[in-house]
N, C-alpha and C positions, 0 to 999 in steps of 0.2 A: 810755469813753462813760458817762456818767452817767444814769441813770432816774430818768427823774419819776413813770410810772407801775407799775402793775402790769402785767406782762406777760399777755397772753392764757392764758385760761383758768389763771394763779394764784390767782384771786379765789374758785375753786372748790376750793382744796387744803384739807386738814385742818389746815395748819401756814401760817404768816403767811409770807409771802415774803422770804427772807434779803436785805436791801437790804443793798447796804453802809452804812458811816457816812457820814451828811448825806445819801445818795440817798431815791428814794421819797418818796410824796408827806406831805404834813404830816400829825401824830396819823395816820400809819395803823396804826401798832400797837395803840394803844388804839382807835382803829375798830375793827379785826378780833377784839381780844379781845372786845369788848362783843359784836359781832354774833356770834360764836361762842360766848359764853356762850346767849345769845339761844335761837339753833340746837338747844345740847345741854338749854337747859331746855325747849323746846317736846319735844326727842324721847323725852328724861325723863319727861314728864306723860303723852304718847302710850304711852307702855311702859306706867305707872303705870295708865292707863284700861285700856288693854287685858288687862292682868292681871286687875283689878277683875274687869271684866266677863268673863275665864273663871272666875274663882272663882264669881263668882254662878252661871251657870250649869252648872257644876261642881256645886257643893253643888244647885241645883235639880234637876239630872239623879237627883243620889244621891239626892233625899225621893220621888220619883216610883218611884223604883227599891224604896225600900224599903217605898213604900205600895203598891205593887203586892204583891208579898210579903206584908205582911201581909192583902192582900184574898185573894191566894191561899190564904194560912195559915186564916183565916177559912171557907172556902168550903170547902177538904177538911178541917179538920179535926174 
């Protein structure tokens, strides 16, 4: 039997669907790479932002941390 489409729920794998030669539908391999590029750059950037923004406030926790200290240092010494 030959397929023209994608089977249910393949469209959601990590990996393009083994068609055999000539089945499946047209350009879908180069469909699936492009949109899987897509995919792994949007969750690339999402990683990327969310890094960011613990470092910031990483490094904001440590200046608060250390201005506290020296307020204390200040106060008893």
């Amino acid at each position: 039997r030959k397929l023209s489409n994608v089977p249910a729920g393949a469209a959601d794998w990590d990996v393009p669907y083994p068609f055999q030669s000539g089945e499946g539908p047209a350009a879908y391999r180069a469909n699936w790479e492009r949109e899987r590029g897509r995919q792994l750059l949007t969750q690339l950037i999402t990683l990327i932002k969310g890094a960011a923004q613990n470092a910031a406030l990483k490094s904001y926790f440590q200046q608060l941390k250390s201005g506290r200290r020296e307020e204390e240092q200040t106060v008893l010494g």
